[in-house]
NUPATI-529569 format. One record per residue (C-alpha): residue number from 1; residue in one letter; chain; x, y, z. Coordinates in steps of 0.25 Angstrom, whole numbers, always signed. Layout:
% NUPATI-529569
NUM / A / A / X / Y / Z
...
% end
This chain:
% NUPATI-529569
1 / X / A / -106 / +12 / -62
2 / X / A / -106 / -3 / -58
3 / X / A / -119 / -9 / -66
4 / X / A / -130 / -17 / -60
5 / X / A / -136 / -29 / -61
6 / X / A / -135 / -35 / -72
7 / X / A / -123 / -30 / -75
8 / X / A / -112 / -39 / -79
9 / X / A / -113 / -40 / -96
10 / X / A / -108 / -54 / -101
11 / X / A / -105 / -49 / -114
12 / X / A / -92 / -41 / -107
13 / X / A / -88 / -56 / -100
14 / X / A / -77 / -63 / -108
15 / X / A / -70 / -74 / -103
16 / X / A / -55 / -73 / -103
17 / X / A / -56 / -56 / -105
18 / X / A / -54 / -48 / -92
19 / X / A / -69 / -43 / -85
20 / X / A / -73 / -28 / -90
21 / X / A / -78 / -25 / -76
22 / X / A / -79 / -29 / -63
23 / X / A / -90 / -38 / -59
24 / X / A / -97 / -37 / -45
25 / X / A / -109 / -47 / -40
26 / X / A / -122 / -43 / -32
27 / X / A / -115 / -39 / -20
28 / X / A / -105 / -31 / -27
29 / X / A / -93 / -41 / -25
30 / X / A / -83 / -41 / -36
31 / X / A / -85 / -53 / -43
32 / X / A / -74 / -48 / -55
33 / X / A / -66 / -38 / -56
34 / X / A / -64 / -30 / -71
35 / X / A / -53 / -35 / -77
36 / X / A / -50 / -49 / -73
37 / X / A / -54 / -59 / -82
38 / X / A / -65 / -69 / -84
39 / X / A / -59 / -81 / -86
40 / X / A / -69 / -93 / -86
41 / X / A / -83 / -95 / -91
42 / X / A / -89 / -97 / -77
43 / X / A / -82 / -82 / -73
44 / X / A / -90 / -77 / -84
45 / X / A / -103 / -84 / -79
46 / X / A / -99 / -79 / -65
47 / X / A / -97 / -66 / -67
48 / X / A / -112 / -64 / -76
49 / X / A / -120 / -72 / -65
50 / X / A / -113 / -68 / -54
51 / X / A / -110 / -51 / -58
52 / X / A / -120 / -41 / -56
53 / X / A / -113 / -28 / -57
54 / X / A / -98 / -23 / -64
55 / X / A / -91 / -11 / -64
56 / X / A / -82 / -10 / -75
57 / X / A / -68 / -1 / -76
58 / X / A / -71 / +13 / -67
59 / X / A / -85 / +8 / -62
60 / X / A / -89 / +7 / -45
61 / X / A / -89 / -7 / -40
62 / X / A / -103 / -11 / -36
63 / X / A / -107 / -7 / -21
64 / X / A / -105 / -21 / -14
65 / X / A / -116 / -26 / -6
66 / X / A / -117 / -25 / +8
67 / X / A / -118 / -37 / +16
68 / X / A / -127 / -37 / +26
69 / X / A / -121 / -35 / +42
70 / X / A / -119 / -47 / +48
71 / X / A / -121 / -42 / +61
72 / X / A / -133 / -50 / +67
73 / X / A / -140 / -51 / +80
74 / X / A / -139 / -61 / +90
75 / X / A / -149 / -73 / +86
76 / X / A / -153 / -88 / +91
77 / X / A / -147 / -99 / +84
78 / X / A / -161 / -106 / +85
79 / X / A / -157 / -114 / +97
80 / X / A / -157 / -101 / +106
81 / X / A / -142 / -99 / +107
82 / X / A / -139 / -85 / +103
83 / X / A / -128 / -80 / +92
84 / X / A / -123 / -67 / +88
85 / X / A / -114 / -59 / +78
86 / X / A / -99 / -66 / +77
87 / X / A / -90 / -61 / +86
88 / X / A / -80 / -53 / +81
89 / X / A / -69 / -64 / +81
90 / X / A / -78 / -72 / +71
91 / X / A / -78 / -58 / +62
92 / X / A / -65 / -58 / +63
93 / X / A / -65 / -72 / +57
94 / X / A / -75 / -70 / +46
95 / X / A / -69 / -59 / +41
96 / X / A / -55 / -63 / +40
97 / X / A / -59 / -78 / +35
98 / X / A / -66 / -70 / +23
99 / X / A / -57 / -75 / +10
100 / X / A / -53 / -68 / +0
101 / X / A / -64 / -65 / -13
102 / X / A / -64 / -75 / -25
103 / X / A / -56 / -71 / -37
104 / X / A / -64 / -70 / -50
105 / X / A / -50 / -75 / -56
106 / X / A / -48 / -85 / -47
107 / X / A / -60 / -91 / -44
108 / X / A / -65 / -105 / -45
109 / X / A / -75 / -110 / -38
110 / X / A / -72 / -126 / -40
111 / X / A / -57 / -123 / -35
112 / X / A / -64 / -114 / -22
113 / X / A / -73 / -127 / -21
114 / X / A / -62 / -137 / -19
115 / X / A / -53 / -129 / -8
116 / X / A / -67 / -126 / +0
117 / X / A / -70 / -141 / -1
118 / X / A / -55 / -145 / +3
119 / X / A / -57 / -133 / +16
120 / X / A / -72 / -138 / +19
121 / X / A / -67 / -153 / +21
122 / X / A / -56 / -149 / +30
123 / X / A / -65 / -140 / +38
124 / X / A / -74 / -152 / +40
125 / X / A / -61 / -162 / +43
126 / X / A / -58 / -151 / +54
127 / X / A / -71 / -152 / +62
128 / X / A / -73 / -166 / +60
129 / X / A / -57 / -166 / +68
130 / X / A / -63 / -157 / +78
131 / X / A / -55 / -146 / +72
132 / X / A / -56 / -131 / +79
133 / X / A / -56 / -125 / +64
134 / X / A / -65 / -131 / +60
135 / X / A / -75 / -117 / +60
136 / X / A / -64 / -108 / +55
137 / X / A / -62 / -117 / +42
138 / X / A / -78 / -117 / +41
139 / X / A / -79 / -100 / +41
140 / X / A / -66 / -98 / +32
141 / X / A / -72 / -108 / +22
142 / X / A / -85 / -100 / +22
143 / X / A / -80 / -86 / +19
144 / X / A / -73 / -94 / +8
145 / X / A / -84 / -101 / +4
146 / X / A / -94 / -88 / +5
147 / X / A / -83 / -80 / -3
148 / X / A / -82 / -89 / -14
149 / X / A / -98 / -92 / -15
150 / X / A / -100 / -75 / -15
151 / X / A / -92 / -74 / -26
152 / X / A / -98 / -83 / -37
153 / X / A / -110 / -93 / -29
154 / X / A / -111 / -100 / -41
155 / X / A / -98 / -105 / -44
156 / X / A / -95 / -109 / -29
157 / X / A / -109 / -117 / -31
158 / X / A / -104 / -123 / -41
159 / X / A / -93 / -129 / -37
160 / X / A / -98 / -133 / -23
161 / X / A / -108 / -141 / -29
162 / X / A / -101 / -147 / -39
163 / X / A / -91 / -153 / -28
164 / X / A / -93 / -169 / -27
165 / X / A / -81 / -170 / -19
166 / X / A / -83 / -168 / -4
167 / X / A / -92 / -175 / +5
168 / X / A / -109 / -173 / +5
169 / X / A / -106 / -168 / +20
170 / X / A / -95 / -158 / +15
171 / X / A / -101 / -154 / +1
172 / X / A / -115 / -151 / +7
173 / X / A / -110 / -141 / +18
174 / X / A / -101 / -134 / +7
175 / X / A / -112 / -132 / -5
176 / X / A / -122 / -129 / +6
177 / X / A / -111 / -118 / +9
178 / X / A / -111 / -113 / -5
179 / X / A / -123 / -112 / -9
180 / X / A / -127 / -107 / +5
181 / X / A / -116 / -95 / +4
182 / X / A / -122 / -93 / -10
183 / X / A / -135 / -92 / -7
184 / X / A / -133 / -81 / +6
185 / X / A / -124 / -74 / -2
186 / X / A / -137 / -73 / -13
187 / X / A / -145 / -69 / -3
188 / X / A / -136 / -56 / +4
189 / X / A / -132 / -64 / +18
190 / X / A / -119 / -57 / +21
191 / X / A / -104 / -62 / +22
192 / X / A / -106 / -68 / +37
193 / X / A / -120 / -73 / +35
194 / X / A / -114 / -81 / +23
195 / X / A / -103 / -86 / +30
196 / X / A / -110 / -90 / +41
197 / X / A / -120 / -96 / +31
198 / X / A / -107 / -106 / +24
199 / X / A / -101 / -109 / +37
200 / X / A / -114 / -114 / +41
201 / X / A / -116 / -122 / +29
202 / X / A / -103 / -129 / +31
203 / X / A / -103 / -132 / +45
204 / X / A / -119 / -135 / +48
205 / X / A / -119 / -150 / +47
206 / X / A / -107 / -153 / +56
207 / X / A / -115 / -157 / +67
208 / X / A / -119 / -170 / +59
209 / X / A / -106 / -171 / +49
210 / X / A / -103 / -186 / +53
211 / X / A / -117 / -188 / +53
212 / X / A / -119 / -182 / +40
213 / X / A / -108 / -190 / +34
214 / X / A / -112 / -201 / +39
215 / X / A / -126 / -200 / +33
216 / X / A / -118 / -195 / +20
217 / X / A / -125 / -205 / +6
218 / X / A / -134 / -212 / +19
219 / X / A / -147 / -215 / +11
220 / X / A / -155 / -222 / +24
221 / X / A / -164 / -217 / +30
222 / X / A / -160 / -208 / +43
223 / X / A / -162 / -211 / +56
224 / X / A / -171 / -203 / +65
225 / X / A / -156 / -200 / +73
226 / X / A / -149 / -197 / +62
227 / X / A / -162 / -187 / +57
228 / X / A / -161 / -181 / +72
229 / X / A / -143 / -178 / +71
230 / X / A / -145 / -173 / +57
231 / X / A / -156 / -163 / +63
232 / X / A / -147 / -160 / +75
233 / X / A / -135 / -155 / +65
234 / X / A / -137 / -142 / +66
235 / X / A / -135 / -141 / +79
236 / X / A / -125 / -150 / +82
237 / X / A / -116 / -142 / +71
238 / X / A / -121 / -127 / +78
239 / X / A / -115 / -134 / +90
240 / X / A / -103 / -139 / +85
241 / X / A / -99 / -125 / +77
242 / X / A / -105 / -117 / +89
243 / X / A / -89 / -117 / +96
244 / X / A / -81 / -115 / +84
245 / X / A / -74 / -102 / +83
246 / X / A / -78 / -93 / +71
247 / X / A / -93 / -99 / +70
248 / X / A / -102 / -88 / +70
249 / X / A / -116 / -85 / +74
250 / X / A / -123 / -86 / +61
251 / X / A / -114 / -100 / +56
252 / X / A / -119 / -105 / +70
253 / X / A / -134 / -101 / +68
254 / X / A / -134 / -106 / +53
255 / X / A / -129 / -118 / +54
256 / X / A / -138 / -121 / +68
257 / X / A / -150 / -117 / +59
258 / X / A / -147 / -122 / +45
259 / X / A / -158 / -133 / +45
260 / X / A / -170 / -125 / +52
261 / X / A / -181 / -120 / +43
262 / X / A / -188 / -107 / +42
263 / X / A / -201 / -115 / +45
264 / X / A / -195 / -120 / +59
265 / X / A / -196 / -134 / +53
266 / X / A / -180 / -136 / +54
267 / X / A / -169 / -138 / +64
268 / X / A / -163 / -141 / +74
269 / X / A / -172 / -129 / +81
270 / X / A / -184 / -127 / +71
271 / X / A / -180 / -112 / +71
272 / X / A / -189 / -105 / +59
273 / X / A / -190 / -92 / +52
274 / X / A / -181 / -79 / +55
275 / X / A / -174 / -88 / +67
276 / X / A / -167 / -96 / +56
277 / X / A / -153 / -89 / +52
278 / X / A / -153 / -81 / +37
279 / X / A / -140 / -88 / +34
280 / X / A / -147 / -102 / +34
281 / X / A / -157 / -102 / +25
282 / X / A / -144 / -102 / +13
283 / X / A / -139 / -116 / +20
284 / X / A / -150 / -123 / +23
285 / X / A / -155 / -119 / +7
286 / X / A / -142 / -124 / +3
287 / X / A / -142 / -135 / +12
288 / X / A / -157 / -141 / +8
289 / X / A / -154 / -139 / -8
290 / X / A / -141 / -144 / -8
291 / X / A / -143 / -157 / +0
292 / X / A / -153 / -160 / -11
293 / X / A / -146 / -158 / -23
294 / X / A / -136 / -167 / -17
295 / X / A / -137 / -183 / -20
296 / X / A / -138 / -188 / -5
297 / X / A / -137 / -205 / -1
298 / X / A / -152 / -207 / -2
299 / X / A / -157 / -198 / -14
300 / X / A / -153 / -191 / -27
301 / X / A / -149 / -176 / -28
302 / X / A / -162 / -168 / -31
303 / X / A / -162 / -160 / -44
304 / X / A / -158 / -146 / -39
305 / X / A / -169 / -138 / -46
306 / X / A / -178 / -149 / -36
307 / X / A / -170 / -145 / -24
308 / X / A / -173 / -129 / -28
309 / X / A / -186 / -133 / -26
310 / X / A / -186 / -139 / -14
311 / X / A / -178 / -128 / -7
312 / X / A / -189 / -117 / -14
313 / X / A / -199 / -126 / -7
314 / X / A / -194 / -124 / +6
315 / X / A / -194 / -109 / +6
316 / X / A / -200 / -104 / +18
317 / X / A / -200 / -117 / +25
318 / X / A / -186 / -121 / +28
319 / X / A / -180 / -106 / +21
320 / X / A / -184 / -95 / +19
321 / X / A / -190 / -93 / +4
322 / X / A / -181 / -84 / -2
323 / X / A / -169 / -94 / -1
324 / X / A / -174 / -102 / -10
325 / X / A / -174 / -92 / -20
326 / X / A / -159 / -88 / -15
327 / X / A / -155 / -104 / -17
328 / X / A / -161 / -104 / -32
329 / X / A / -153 / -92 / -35
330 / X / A / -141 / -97 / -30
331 / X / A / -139 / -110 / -37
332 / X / A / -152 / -110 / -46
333 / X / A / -160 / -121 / -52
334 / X / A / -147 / -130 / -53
335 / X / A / -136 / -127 / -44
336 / X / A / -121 / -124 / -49
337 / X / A / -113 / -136 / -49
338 / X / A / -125 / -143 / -52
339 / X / A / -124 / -150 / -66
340 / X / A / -138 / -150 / -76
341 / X / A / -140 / -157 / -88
342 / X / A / -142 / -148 / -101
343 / X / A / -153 / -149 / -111
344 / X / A / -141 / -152 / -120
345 / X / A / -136 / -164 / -115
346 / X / A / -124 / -156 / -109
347 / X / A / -120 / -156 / -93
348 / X / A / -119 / -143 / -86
349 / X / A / -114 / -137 / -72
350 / X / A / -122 / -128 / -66
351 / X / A / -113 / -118 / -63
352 / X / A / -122 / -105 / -60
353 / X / A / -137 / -103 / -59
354 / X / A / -145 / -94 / -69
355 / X / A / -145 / -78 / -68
356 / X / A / -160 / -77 / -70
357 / X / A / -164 / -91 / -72
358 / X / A / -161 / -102 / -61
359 / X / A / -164 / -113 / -70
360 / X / A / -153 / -108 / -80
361 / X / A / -140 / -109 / -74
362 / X / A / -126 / -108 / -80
363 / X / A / -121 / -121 / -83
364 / X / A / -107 / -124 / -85
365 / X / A / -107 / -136 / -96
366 / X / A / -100 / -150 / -90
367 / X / A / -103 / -160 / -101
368 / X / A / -106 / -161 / -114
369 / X / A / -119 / -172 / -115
370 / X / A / -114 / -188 / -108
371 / X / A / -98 / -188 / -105
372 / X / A / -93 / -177 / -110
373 / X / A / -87 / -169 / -101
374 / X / A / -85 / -153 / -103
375 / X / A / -69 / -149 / -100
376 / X / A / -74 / -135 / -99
377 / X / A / -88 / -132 / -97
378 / X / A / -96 / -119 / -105
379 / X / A / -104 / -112 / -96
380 / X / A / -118 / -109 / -101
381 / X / A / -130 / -100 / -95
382 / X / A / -143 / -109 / -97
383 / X / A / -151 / -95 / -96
384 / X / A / -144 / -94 / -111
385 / X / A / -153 / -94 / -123
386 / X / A / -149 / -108 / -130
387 / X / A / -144 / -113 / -118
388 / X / A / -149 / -126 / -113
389 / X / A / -159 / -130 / -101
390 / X / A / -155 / -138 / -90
391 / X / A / -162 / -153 / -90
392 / X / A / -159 / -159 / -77
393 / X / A / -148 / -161 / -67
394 / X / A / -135 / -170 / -68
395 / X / A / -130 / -176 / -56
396 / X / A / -116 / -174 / -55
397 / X / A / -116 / -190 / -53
398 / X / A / -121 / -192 / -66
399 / X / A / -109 / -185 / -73
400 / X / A / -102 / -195 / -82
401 / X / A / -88 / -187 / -83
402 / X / A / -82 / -178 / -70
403 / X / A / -84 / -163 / -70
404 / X / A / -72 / -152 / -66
405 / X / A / -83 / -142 / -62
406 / X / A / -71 / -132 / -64
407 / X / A / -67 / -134 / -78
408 / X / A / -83 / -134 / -84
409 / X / A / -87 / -122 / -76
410 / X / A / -73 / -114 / -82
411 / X / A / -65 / -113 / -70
412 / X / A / -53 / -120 / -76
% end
């Protein structure tokens, strides 16, 4: 028989000798199969944090998870429009615009990172042209995006937020993407539900995109108009999506409702409660947590452990309470791709959060004490007798050498 949690024996995993079984994670999805070999340090890490059941050579493969059905009733979208299931065109595009599963072998998230960044920028030059694709790009970047982030939510964390590269307007709508996809796939949303989910987090804030960029390093103070666009975002952007082909339903209703709040206090209808969609409380988390551990015009990142606090603060207000909890396990006190600062002088990328402790993440070594750069970073488990405490947070600004994330956390 397949073994239960836990059930995936470290001492069995060496690097560079083929796997003794197969490894399946907590949906019973096959994260390796037996025989193929571990070839990196961060495969290793994946594989023990990540697996929860094997079957080695003659055992059953777990029985995979059902996802929920995604049929839904007909509901509001909060300003009394009504919306219903996808038709079955829209199906038919969702299924054959799912991608192919990651390869253990193959995988690497930073390599994955830069092509959705070079898809995602193009998307974005399509609508700003008034291109009719524009939608169709946004959905097959999803189910890409959702594909990779099932498969290992760490690791496509990390190398979202480790990318310095695009734009704030860009870079905020794709981490908000990731973390938001990781976060409903933690918490049992199905396939659609997630997608629906990404799609909203990518295309929410186009109804105030030159706005936005405009306001982009800004550090006045806002005008009263200014306050009054930025409030009307969500709608402008439900209007603007609302005659694409391919935008279904639940992307429509998520991205119309991504800034209310369960205590009616949000906007633009001051909806509440059960009217607000279960696919936007993983967005609007990742949204609020993520715009604060970001260096804005007129303020300082705030200390991620500071930011968990504020988000745990506003369960039952503006989410409801158990998301918080959802957020602290899926990117733990310190997020991957953020770097600390050890209690032995040494620099380290966060690269996956603790297994039982959240303020003990594995951390991938990036420099050795002031300047000196790591070529190839070991990956240490905090949780580790021995192994040293986190002391503070670095800002990546504050790095004296350049980083390839890649290289340090072994996937070169």
């Amino acid at each position: 028989m397949a073994t239960d949690t836990p059930a995936v024996p470290d001492d069995e995993i060496e690097i560079g000798q083929p796997l003794p079984f197969s490894v399946y994670n907590a949906r019973g999805r096959l994260i390796m199969q037996r025989g193929e070999v571990v070839d990196s340090r961060h495969q290793r890490a994946m594989l023990l944090t990540e697996g929860v059941s094997i079957a080695r050579e003659g055992d059953p493969a777990p029985e995979p998870v059902e996802e929920p059905d995604d049929d839904e009733e007909e509901e509001e979208t909060g300003d009394g429009e009504q919306v219903g299931e996808s038709d079955s065109e829209s199906a038919q595009v969702f299924r054959t615009m799912r991608p192919e599963a990651p390869s253990a072998r193959y995988f690497n998230p930073f390599m994955e990172m830069e092509r959705i960044c070079t898809v995602v920028t193009k998307a974005f030059n399509a609508f700003k042209n008034g291109e009719s694709t524009f939608s169709a790009r946004i959905l097959r970047l999803a189910h890409r995006i959702d594909s990779l982030v099932q498969y290992d939510p760490s690791a496509m964390i990390t190398a979202t937020l480790s990318e310095r590269e695009l734009s704030y307007t860009i870079s905020h709508c794709l981490e908000m993407a990731v973390v938001g996809s990781a976060m409903a796939g933690k918490a049992g949303l199905s396939e659609q539900e997630r997608v629906d989910a990404i799609c909203a987090a990518l295309t929410g804030n186009i109804g105030m995109l030159r706005l936005q960029e405009r306001l982009e390093g800004f550090a006045g103070k806002i005008s009263e108009k200014v306050r009054s666009a930025l409030r009307e975002h969500p709608r402008r952007s439900y209007d603007l999506l609302k005659g694409m082909p391919h935008v279904s339903p639940g992307w429509l209703k998520a991205v119309l409702q991504h800034h209310e709040r369960v205590d009616g206090q949000g906007y633009p209808n001051g909806i509440s409660g059960k009217a607000i969609a279960r696919i936007v409380p993983p967005i609007a988390i990742a949204d609020a947590y993520l715009a604060l551990v970001a260096p804005r015009g007129y303020r300082h990142a705030v200390d991620p452990p500071q930011a968990l606090e504020y988000i745990i603060q506003q369960g039952g207000q503006a989410w409801p309470e158990q998301w918080s909890k959802v957020l602290l396990d899926t990117v733990g006190l310190h997020p991957p791709g953020a770097y600390v600062r050890l209690s032995d002088n040494r620099i380290g990328l966060v690269v996956r959060p603790g297994k039982e402790d959240k303020k003990k993440p594995l951390v991938a070594i990036a420099m050795e004490g002031h300047n000196k750069r790591v070529h190839r970073g070991q990956i240490i488990d905090l949780a580790d007798p021995g192994s040293p405490s986190i002391t503070g947070s670095v800002s990546p600004n504050d790095l004296t050498v350049p980083i390839n994330h890649a290289l340090v956390c072994g996937y070169e």
